[in-house]
LUMDO-76304 format. One record per residue (C-alpha): residue number from 1; residue in three letters; z, y, x. Coordinates in pm, whole numbers, plus 50000, padded with zeros to 5 digits. Example, Ala and Ser with C-alpha at 12.3 -4.5 7.8 and 13.67 -1.06 7.14 Angstrom:
REM residues 2
  pos  code      Z      Y      X
    1   ALA  50780  49550  51230
    2   SER  50714  49894  51367
//
This chain:
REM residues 219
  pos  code      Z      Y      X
    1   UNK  73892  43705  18328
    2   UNK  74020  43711  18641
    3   UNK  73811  43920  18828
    4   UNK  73892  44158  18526
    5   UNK  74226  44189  18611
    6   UNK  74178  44247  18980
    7   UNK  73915  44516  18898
    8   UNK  74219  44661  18677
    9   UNK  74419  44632  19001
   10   UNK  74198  44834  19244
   11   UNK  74148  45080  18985
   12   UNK  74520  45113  18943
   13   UNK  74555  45141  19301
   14   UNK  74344  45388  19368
   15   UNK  74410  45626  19106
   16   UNK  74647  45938  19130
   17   UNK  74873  46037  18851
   18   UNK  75219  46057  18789
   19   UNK  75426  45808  18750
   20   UNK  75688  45813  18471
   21   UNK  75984  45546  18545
   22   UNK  76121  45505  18208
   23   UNK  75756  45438  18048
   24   UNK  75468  45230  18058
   25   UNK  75100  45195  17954
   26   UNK  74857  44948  17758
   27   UNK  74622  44866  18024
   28   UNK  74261  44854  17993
   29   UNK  74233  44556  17718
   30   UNK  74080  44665  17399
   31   UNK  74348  44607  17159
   32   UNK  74710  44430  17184
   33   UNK  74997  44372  16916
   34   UNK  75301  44474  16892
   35   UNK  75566  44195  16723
   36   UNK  75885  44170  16603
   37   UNK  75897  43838  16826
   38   UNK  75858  43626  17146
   39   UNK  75524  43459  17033
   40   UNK  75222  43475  16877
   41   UNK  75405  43345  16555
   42   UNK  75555  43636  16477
   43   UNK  75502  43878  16257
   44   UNK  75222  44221  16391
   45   UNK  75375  44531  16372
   46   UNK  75110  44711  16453
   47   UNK  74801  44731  16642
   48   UNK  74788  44895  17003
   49   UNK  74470  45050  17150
   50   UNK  74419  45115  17532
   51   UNK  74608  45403  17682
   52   UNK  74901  45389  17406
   53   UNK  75212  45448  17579
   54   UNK  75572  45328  17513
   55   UNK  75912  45306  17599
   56   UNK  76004  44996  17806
   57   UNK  76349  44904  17646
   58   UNK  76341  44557  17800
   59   UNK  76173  44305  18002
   60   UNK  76235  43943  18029
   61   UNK  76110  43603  18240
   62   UNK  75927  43472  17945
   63   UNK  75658  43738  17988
   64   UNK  75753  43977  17713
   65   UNK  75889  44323  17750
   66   UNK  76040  44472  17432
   67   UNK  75893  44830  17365
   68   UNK  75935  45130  17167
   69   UNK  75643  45369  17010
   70   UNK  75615  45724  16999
   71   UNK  75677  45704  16616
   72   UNK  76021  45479  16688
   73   UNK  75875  45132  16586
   74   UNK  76019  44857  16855
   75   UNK  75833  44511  16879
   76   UNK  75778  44298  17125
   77   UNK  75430  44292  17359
   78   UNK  75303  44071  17634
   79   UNK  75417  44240  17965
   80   UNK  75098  44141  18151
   81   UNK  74908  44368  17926
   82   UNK  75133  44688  18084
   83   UNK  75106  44929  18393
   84   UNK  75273  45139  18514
   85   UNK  75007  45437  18536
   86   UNK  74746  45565  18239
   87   UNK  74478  45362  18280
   88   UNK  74139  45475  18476
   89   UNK  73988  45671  18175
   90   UNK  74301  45825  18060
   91   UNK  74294  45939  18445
   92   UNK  73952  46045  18412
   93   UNK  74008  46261  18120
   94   UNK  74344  46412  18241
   95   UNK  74135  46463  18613
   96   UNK  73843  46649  18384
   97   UNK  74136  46856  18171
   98   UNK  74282  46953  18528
   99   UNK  73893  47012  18620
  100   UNK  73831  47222  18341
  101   UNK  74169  47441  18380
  102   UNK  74093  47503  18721
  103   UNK  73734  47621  18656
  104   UNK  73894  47817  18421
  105   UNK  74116  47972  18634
  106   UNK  73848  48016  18897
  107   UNK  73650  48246  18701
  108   UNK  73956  48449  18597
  109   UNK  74033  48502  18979
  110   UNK  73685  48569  19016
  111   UNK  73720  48838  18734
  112   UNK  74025  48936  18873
  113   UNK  73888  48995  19229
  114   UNK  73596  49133  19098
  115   UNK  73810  49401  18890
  116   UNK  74006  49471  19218
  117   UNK  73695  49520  19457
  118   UNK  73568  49789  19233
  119   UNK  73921  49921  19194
  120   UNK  73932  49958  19522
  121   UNK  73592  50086  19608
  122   UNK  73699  50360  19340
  123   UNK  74022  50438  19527
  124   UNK  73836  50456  19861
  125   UNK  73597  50736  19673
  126   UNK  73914  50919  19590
  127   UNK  74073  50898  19918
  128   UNK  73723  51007  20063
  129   UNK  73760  51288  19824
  130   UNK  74114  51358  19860
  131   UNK  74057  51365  20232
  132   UNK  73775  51633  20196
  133   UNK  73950  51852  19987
  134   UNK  74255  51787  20212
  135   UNK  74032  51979  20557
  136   UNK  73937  52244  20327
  137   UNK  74308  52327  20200
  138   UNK  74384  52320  20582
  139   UNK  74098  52533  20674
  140   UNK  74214  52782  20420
  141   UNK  74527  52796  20467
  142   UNK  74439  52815  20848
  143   UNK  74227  53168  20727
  144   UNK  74506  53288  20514
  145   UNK  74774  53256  20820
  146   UNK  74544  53433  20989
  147   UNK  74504  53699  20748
  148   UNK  74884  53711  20672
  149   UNK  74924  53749  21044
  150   UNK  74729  54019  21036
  151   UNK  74932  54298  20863
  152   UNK  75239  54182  21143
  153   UNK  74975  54240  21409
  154   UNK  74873  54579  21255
  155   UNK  75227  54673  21165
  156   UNK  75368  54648  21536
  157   UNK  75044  54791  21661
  158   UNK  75081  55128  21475
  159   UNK  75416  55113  21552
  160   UNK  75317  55128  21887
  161   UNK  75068  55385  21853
  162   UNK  75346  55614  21650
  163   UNK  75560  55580  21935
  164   UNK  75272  55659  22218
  165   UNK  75194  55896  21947
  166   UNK  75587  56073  22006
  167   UNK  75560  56006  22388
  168   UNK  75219  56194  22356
  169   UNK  75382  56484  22131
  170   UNK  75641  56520  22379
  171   UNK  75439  56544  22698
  172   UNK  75231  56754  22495
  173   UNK  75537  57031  22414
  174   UNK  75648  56936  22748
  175   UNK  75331  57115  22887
  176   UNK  75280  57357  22638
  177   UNK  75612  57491  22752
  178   UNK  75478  57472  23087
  179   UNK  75212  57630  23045
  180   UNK  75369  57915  22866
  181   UNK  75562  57953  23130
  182   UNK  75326  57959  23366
  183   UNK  75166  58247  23111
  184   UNK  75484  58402  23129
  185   UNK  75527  58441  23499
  186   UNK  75169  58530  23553
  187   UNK  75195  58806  23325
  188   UNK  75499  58908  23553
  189   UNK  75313  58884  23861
  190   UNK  75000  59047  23746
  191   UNK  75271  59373  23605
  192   UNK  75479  59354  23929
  193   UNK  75140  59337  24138
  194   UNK  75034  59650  23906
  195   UNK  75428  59833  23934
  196   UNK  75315  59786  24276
  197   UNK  74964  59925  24281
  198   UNK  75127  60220  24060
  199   UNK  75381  60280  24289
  200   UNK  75196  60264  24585
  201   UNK  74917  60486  24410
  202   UNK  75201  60742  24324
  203   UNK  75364  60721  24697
  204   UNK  75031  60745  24878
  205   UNK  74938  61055  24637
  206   UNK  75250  61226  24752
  207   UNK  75214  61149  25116
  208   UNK  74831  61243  25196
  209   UNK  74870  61575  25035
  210   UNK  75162  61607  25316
  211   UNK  75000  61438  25547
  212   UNK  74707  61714  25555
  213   UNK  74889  61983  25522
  214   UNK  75112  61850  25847
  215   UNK  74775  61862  25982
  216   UNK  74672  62196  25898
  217   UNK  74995  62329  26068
  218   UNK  74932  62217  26356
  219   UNK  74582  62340  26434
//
């Protein structure tokens, strides 16, 4: 019997759960009784498995705590029969709950990171594609500043072409004017020169015929 209880000791000891100030547990004997007395004389209440936990309302020197049950019946049990923690295989069951939640949980994070891995392997295939259809807007809207830069190229080009176009006109009156008057003043010359020939044809027909007769005089 007494090696049961120290057994009952080391597995109190080494077990971790927490611990509730204002109650206590039947430890790890079969069955106790509750009584409304001190004593083996008086009269059972009721009957107490392992594990059954109560409300300590009082402890004394005798060895007898006064408790009450979860369904409000108060009696009177032997105090060596509490502890102060759920004994090893109410431990063992509330360890293999916790177990059990956590797997639980595990596999919905699992689920969870799985659903997020291939969320985000299908938001790195839209960024991929957002990206490629990103470089071709660029690239066409590179072409279409080109080709709206275009018409501004053309447009101050023919405006410089209209105004070589002017210059040209004007250099081109400028030496059709010229060259008019060159016209002009060579058709001048060319009827002075022949006023002259004329005149000096008329003059040197009136002098020879004077000039030979002058001759024939003098012989």
């Amino acid at each position: 019997m007494r090696q049961f209880f120290i057994a009952l000791a080391l597995l109190g000891a080494c077990a971790s759960a927490v611990h509730a100030a204002d109650y206590q547990y039947v430890s790890d004997k079969l069955i106790i009784t509750l009584r409304n007395g001190q004593g083996n004389t008086y009269q059972i209440l009721k009957t107490l498995p392992t594990g059954t936990r109560l409300d300590v309302l009082e402890s004394n020197d005798e060895g007898y705590s006064r408790v009450r049950t979860s369904d409000g019946t108060v009696g009177w049990v032997r105090s060596q029969y509490l502890m102060d923690e759920p004994t090893a295989a109410m431990q063992l069951d509330e360890a293999t709950r916790k177990l059990n939640n956590l797997q639980d949980e595990t596999e919905k994070l699992r689920s969870a990171l799985s659903e997020v891995q291939a969320e985000r392997a299908q938001l790195a295939t839209r960024r991929d594609e957002l990206q490629a259809k990103l470089e071709d807007a660029e690239t066409r809207l590179d072409h279409l500043s080109e080709v709206a830069a275009r018409p501004i190229v053309l447009d101050k080009e023919n405006r410089e072409l209209q105004q070589k176009n002017v210059a040209l006109e004007k250099e081109l009156q400028i030496l059709n004017q010229e060259n008019q008057a060159l016209k002009d003043r060579a058709k001048r010359e060319w009827f002075i020169a022949g006023a002259g020939v004329l005149l000096g044809g008329l003059l040197l027909g009136l002098l020879i015929p004077r000039i030979r007769w002058r001759k024939q005089s003098s012989w």
